[in-house]
C-alpha positions as CSV (number, residue, x, y, z in Angstrom):
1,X,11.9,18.2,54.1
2,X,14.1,15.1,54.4
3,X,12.0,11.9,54.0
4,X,12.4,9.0,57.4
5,X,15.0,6.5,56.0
6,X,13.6,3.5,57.4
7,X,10.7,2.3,59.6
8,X,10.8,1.6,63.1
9,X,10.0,-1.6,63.5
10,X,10.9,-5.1,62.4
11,X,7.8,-6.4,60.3
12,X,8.0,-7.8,57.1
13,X,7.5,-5.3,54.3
14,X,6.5,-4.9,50.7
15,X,7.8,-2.1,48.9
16,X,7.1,0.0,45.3
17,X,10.8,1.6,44.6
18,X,10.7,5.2,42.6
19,X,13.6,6.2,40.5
20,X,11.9,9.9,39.7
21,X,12.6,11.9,36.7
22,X,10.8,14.7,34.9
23,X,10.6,12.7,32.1
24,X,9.9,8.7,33.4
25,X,9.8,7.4,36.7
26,X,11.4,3.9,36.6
27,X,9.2,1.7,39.3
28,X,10.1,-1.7,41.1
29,X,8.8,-4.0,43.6
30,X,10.7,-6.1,46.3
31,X,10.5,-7.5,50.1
32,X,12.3,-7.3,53.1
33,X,12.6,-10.6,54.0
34,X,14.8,-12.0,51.0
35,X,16.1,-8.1,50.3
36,X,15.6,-8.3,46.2
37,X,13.6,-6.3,43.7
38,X,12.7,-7.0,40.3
39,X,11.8,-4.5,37.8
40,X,8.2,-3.7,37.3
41,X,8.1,-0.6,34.6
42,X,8.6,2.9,33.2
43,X,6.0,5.3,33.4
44,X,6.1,8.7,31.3
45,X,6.1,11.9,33.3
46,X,5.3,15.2,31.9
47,X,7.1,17.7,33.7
48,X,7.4,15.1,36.7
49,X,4.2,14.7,36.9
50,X,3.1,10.9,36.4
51,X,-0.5,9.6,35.6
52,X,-1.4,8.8,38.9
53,X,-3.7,6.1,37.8
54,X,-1.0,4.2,36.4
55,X,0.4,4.5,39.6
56,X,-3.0,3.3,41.4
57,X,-3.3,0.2,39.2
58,X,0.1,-0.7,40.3
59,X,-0.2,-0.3,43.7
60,X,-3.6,-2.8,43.2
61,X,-1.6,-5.1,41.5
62,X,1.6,-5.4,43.9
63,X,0.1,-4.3,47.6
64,X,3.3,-2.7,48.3
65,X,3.3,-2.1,52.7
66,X,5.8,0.8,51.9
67,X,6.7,3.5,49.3
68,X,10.6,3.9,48.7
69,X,12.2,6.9,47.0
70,X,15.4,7.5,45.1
71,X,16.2,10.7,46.8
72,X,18.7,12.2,44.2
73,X,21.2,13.8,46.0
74,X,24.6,15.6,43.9
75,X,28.2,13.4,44.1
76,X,29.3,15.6,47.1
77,X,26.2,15.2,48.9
78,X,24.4,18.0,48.6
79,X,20.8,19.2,47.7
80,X,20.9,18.7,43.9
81,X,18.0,20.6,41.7
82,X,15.8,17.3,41.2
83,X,15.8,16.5,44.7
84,X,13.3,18.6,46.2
85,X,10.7,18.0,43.1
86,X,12.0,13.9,44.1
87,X,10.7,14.5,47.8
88,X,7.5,16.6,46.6
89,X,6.3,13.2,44.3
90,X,7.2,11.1,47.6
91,X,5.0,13.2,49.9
92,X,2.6,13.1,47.2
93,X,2.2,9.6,46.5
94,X,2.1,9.6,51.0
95,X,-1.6,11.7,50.4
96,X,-2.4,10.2,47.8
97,X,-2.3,6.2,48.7
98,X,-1.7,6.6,52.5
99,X,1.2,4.2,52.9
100,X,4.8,5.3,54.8
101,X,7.3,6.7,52.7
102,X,11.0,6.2,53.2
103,X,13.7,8.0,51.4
104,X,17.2,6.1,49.7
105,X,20.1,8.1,48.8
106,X,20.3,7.4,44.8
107,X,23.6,8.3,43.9
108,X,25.4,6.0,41.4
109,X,22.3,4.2,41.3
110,X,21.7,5.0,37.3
111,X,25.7,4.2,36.7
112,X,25.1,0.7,38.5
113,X,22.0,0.4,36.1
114,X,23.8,1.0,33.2
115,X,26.1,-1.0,33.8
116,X,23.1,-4.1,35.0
117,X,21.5,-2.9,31.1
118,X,25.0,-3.7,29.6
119,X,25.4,-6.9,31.0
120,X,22.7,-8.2,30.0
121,X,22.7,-7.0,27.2
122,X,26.3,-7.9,25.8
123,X,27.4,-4.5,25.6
124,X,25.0,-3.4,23.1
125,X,25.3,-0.1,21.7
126,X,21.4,1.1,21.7
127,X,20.2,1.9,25.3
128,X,17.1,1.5,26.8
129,X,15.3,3.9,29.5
130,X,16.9,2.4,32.1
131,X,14.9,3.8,34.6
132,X,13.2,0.0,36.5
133,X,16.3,-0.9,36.3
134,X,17.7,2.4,38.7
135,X,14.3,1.8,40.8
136,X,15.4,-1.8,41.6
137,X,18.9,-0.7,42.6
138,X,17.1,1.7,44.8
139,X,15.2,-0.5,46.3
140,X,17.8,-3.5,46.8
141,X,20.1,-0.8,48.4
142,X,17.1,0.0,51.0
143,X,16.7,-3.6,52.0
144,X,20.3,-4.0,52.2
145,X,20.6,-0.9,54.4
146,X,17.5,-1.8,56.2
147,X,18.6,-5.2,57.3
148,X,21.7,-3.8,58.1
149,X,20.1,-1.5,60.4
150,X,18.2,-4.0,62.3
151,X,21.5,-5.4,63.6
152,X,22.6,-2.5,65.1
């Protein structure tokens, strides 16, 4: 049930990064060949379920080549409870929209984002959803990973 990490070859790529939750799903968008991301939105889920024409229109607006998910793995590495609903949305959004799905291990990711939302913020007390901001760490981590890949 484990999703492929990375694709096998060496062609440019545009990606939509997940960050899934039951309650939002933060989304961003990046490329390969600079390896950044940038925020795109947070999209209400009901019961993890999002409204998969949001997710349509955004896929008309960006073009992603590639679909990458926060896999959300527990501190010690194992299965946590949100991970197999996490790979169930990937797979889904793979029948849905037909592009390859790869998988990114998500731990810390949110902590990192925090900590992005603070910064930024000037260490504001009231917190936003910080879920775009998790999806973009996501997806900077699998282009970093990616191009490190390639060199091996």
């Amino acid at each position: 049930m484990i999703l492929d990490s990375f694709p096998n070859n060496n062609e440019p790529l545009s990606a939509l990064g997940f960050d899934y939750g039951t309650q939002r799903i933060g989304v961003a968008f990046g490329q390969s060949l600079t390896g950044t991301a940038r925020r795109v939105c947070v999209l209400k889920a009901k019961d993890g379920i999002p409204d998969w024409g949001q997710i349509e229109t955004l896929i008309s607006e960006w073009k992603p080549s590639v679909f990458v998910v926060g896999i959300p793995y527990n501190l010690d590495g194992s299965e946590s409870g949100l991970m197999v609903r996490a790979i169930k949305f990937a797979n889904r959004l793979n029948g849905r929209f037909h592009k390859p799905i790869y998988g990114m291990d998500e731990r810390l990711s949110s902590v990192e984002a925090t900590e992005r939302w603070l910064e930024e913020n000037k260490g504001a007390k009231k917190r936003a959803a910080i879920d775009d901001i998790a999806a973009q760490v996501i997806l900077e981590n699998w282009f970093s990973e990616l191009a490190a890949s390639k060199k091996t």
